[in-house]
C-alpha positions, 0 to 999 in steps of 0.5 A: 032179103038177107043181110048183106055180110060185113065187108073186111074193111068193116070189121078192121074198123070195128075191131079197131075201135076208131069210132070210141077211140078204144081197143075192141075185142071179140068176145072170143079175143077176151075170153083168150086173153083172161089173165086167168086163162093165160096164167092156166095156160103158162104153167101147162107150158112151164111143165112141159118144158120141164119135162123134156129137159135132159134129167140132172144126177142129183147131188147126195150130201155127203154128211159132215164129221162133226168136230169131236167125230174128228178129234177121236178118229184112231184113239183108244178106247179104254173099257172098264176092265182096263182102267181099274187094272191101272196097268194101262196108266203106267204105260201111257206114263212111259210115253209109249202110248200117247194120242187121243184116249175115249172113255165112253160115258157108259164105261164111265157109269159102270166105274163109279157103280164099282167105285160104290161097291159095298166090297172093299176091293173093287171099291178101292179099284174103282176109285184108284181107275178114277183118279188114274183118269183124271190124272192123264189129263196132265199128262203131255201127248195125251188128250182124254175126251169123254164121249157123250151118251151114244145114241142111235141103235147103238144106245140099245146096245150093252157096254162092251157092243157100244165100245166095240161099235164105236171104236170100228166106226173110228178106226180105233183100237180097244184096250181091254183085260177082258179075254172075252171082250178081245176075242169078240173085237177081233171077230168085228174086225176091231183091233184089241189089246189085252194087257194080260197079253202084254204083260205076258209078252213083256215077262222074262223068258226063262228057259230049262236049265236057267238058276232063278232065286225065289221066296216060297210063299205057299204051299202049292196044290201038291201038299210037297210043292212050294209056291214062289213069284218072280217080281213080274209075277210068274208063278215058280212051282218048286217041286219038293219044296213045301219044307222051304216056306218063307224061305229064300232059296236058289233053285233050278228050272226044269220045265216051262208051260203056257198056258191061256193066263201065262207062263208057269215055271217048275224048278228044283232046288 
């Protein structure tokens, strides 16, 4: 005969352990409850979850300015053309400019190659642009930073681009005397300010008809022309005055040209 099938009541005691007074389990319930199993388990779970859950905007980091980013927003950059014309210095003296002055480092270099120039002129300049540096130190309402070697595709770069880049990413304005230079800032949206320009601007406007006294100097290119300044240095031609050299006459203007380098005046005596 077949044996007869445990009764419910059987299998509760069973499962109960009440003849051990210990829990039993099935082969089945133990397999089930494996901690490995549950842990295998809990994370299919987890992943699930996480998969339904309505998606978030991700934060961007906004990147953080460092201090001296900061401290040259909107200064002026000052090229090598600039500092060894000295003109800029007397302005600054003035008070008419004042703020936060950038030297790059690059700029920096290319003063003091100049500084050691066998040439005696531009030795001379170059030393006379680095102490004009380290005097507007001193000056109050002005702050100079020196800007460390720029790095980046930027470092790739040749000293004008560097200048031009730097200036545009802090909204600053360049101060050059190289023509050149100021033209290509402006293409990249980069205010310049050519001193040649400003000093042309700042010249006494003369006009025909106007008595100037000057000393003539040289002969001009017409072997009759003699060749006089004012004090601001605007070249006067005075026509039939190649006979007046080294003397100090009065003389008429006729006529005014300008050109890309600044006014010329021709006069009679």
């Amino acid at each position: 005969m077949k044996k007869q099938e445990k009764t419910q009541e059987e299998i509760i005691k069973e499962a109960a352990g009440s003849k051990s007074g210990q829990t039993a389990q099935t082969p089945e319930r133990s397999n089930f409850f494996h901690p490995r199993f549950m842990g295998a388990f809990a994370d299919e779970v987890a992943k699930l979850v996480i998969q339904r859950l309505p998606r978030l905007p991700q934060r961007t980091k906004k990147k953080k300015t460092t201090t001296k980013n900061k401290q040259i927003q909107g200064g002026f950059f000052l090229d090598t053309s600039a500092i060894i014309d000295n003109r800029i210095f007397d302005v600054i003296k003035l008070g008419l400019l004042n703020g936060v002055i950038v030297v790059p480092d690059s700029v920096l270099l290319e003063l003091k190659h100049i500084a050691d120039s066998k040439d005696p002129l531009k030795k001379d300049r170059g030393r006379k642009g680095l102490e004009a540096l380290d005097k507007v130190k001193k000056i109050k309402g002005v702050k100079l930073i020196v800007l460390s070697a720029i790095k980046g595709n930027d470092a790739q770069k040749e000293v004008d681009e560097q200048l031009i880049s730097v200036a545009k990413s802090n909204k600053g304005k360049l101060i050059t005397c190289d023509y050149n230079l100021e033209k290509k800032a402006s293409v990249h949206g980069v205010t310049a300010i050519n001193m040649h320009a400003l000093a042309q601007m700042l010249k006494i406007a003369a006009v025909p008809g106007e008595k100037i006294t000057v000393k003539v100097v040289h002969i001009g290119k017409d072997t009759t022309q003699g060749v006089g300044y004012l004090d601001d240095g605007t070249m006067i031609v005075v026509e039939n005055g190649s006979h007046l050299l080294g003397q100090e006459v009065s003389v008429t203007v006729a006529r005014v040209i300008q050109t890309q380098t600044g006014k010329i005046l021709f006069a009679r005596v």
